[in-house]
C-alpha positions in Angstrom: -38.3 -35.6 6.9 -37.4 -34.5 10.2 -33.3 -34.8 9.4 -34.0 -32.5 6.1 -35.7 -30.2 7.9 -33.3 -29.6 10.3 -30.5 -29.8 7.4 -32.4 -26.9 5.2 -32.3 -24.8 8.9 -28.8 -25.3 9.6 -28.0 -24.1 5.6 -30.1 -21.6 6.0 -28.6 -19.9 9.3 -25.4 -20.4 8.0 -25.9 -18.2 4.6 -27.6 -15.6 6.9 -24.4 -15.7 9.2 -22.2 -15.5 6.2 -24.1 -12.2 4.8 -24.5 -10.6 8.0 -20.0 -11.6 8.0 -19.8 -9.8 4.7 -21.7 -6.8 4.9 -19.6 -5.8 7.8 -16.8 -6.8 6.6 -17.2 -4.9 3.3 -18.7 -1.5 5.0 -21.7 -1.8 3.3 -23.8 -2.7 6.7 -25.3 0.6 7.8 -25.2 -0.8 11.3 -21.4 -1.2 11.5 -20.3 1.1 9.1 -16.8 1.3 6.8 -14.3 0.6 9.6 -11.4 2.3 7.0 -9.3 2.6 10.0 -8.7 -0.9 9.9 -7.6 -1.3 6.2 -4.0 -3.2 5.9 -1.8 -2.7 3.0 -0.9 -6.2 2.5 2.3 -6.0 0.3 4.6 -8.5 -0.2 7.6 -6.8 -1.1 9.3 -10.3 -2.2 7.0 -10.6 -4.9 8.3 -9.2 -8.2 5.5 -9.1 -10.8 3.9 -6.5 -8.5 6.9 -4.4 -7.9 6.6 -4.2 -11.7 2.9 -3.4 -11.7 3.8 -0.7 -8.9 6.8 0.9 -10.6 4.5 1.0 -13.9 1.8 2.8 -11.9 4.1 5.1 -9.8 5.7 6.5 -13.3 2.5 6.7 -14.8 -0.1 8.6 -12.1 2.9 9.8 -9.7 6.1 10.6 -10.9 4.2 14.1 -12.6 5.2 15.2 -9.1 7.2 13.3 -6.6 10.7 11.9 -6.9 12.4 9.0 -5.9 16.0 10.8 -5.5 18.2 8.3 -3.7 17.1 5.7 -6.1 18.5 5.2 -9.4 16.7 3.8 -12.7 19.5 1.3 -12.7 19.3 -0.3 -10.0 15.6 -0.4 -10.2 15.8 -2.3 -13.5 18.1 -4.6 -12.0 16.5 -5.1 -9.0 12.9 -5.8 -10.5 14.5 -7.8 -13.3 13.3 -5.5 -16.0 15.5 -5.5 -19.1 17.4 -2.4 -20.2 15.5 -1.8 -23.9 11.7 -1.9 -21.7 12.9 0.1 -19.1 13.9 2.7 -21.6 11.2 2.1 -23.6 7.9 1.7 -20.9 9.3 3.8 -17.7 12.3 6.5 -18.4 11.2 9.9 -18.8 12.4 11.5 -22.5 15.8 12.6 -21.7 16.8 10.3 -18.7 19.1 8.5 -18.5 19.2 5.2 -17.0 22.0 6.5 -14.6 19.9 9.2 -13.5 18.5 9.4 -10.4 14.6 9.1 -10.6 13.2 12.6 -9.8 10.3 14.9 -10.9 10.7 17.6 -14.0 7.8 19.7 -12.2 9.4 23.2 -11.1 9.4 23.5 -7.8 8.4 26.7 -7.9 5.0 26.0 -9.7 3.8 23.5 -7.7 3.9 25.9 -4.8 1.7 27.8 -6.4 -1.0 25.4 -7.5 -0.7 23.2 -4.4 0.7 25.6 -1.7 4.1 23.4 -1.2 6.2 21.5 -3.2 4.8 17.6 -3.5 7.2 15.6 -1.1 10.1 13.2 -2.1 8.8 9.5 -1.7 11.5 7.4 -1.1 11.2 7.3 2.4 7.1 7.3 2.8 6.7 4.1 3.3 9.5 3.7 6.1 7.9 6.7 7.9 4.5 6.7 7.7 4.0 2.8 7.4 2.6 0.5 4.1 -1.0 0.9 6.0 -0.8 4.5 6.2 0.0 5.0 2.6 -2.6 2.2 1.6 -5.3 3.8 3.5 -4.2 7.4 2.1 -4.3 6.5 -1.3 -7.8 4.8 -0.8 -8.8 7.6 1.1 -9.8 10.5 -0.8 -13.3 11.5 -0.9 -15.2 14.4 -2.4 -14.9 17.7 -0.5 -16.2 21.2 -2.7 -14.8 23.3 0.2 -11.3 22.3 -1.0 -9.5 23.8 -3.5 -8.7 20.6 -5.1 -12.3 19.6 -4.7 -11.2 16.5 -2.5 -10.2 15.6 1.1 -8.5 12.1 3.1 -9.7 10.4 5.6 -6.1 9.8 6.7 -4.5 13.5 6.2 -7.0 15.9 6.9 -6.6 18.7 4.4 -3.9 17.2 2.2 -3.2 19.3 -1.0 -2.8 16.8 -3.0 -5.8 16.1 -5.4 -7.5 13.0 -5.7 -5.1 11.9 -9.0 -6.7 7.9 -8.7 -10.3 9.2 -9.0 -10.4 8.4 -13.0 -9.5 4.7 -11.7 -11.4 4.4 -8.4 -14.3 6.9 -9.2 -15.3 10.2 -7.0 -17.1 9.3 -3.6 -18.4 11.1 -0.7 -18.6 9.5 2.6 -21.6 10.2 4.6 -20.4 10.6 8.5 -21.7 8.1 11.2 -24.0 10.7 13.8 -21.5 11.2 16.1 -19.3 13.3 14.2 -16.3 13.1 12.2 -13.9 14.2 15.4 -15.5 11.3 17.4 -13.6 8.2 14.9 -14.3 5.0 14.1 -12.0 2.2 15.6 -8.0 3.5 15.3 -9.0 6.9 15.1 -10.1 9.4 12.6 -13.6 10.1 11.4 -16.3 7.7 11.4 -18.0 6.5 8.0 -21.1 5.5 7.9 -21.2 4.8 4.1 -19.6 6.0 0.9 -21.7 6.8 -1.9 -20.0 7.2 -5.3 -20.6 10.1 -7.5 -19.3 8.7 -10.6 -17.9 5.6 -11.5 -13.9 4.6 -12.3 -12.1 2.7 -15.4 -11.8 -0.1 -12.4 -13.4 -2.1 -10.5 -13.5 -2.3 -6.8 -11.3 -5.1 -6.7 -8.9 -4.1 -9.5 -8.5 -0.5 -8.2 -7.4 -2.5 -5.0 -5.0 -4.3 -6.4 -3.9 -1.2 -8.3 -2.8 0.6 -4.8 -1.7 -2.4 -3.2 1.1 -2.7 -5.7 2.0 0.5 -6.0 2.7 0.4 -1.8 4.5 -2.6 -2.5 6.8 -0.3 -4.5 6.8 2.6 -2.0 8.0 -0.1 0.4 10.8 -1.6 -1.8 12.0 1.9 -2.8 12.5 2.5 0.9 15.0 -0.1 1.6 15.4 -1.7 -1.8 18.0 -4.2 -0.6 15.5 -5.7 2.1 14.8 -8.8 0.5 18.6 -9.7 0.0 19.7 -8.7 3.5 16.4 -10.8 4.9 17.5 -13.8 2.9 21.2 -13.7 4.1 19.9 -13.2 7.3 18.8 -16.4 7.2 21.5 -18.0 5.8 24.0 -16.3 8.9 21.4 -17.7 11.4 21.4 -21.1 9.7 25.2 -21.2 10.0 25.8 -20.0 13.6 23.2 -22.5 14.7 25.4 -25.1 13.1 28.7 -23.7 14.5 27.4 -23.4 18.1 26.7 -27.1 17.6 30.4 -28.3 16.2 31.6 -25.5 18.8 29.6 -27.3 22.1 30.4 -30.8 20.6 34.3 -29.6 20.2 34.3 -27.9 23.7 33.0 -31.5 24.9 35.8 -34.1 23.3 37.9 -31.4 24.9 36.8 -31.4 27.8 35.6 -34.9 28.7 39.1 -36.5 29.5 39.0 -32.9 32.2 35.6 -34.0 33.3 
C-alpha cells in the first residue's frame, strides 16, 4: 500500500510539472506570458517537400506584391525538382514564361498609394533580416484599428503591410503585460501577456505553423539557392584535404627518414 501510494504521488507531481512545462511553453500561462521574442524559424532548407510547400504558398498569398528578381522560374523548377508541365501549370503567372525572372505585375505606382511604398523585393529577406526575424514577422500580426490596414507586428512596429495570413491564422489581439509595450519581453520588443483571437482561421494552430515555417524555408533557399550544393561539396573538399595531408605527412616521412 505504502509503495502505491508513493507511486500515485510521484505520477501525480510529474503531470503537474508537465502542465505547468506546457503552459509556459505555449504562452498560455498568464504568469509567464507569450515570450514571442523567443520564436525560432526552424527551416531546414535541405528538405525539398517543403521548399515546394513554400514556393506554393509564396505564389499564392505573396507574389500579388513582392518579387523574387534575381531568381528565375527555371532554376527554381530545377532546383526544387518540380517538372516543367506543373510548374507551368500550378506556379507561373499567365503570361510568364519560365525564363522570366520571378517578379510582381502590381504597378509600382499603385502600391504607393494604397500602402505608402512600394512592397520590397524578397530575395534577399532572409539573408538580411534572418529566418527568425521573418518567422516571427509573419506570425506576428495582430489587430490594430488605429492602422490603416487595421493590423500591426510585434516585430516591425507600424509595417504597412496588412495582415494577408489572417484568413489562415485568424485575427488576434494581444493584450500587453502591465509594464508596457516599450518595456519587452525577453529579446526585446513589447511584452504579451496573452493573445486573444477575434475570429478564427481555415487552419489550425499547428497547420498555420507549418504553413510559415515552409514558406521561410523558401525565403531562405531563394537567398542563396545554391547553399545546399556548395555545403555538400564543402564536405567533400574537407574530406579530401584531410586525406591528402595524410598521404602528404606519410610521403614527407619515407622522404625524410633515411635524412633523419
Amino acid at each position: 500500500m505504502q509503495i502505491g501510494f508513493w507511486r500515485k504521488g510521484l505520477v501525480l507531481a510529474g503531470l503537474a510539472f508537465a502542465g505547468a512545462v506546457g503552459a509556459s511553453e505555449s504562452g498560455e500561462g498568464h504568469a509567464a506570458g507569450v515570450n514571442w521574442q523567443e520564436w525560432r524559424a526552424g527551416n531546414e532548407v535541405e528538405n525539398t517537400a517543403s521548399l515546394q510547400r513554400g514556393a506554393s504558398n509564396f505564389v499564392n498569398y505573396c507574389l500579388g506584391c513582392h518579387s523574387l528578381k534575381y531568381v528565375r522560374w527555371s532554376r527554381l523548377g530545377n532546383d526544387l525538382n518540380i517538372p516543367q508541365p506543373l510548374l507551368e501549370k500550378s506556379l507561373l503567372p499567365a503570361g510568364a514564361k519560365t525564363t522570366d525572372y520571378i517578379r510582381s505585375s502590381f504597378p509600382a505606382a499603385d502600391a504607393e498609394a494604397w500602402f505608402g511604398k512600394a512592397p520590397p523585393d524578397l530575395s534577399l529577406v532572409a539573408r538580411s533580416r534572418g529566418t527568425d526575424w521573418v518567422y516571427k514577422f509573419l506570425k506576428g500580426f495582430i489587430a490594430d484599428p488605429t492602422k490603416v490596414t487595421g493590423s500591426n507586428n510585434l516585430m516591425l512596429d507600424g509595417a504597412s503591410m496588412p495582415a494577408v495570413l489572417s484568413s489562415l491564422e485568424g485575427v488576434k489581439q494581444a493584450v500587453f503585460a502591465e509594464h508596457g509595450e516599450a518595456g519587452g519581453g525577453h529579446g526585446g520588443g513589447p511584452a504579451v501577456e496573452r493573445f486573444d483571437y477575434l475570429s478564427q482561421g481555415s487552419l489550425t494552430p499547428e497547420q498555420f505553423d507549418g504553413f510559415v515555417r515552409d514558406t521561410v524555408n523558401f525565403l531562405d533557399y531563394v537567398g542563396d539557392p545554391g547553399q545546399v550544393q556548395r555545403r555538400n561539396i564543402g564536405l567533400w573538399v574537407v574530406l579530401f584535404l584531410l586525406t591528402f595531408t595524410v598521404l602528404a605527412l606519410w610521403l614527407k616521412n619515407e622522404y625524410w627518414k633515411d635524412v633523419h
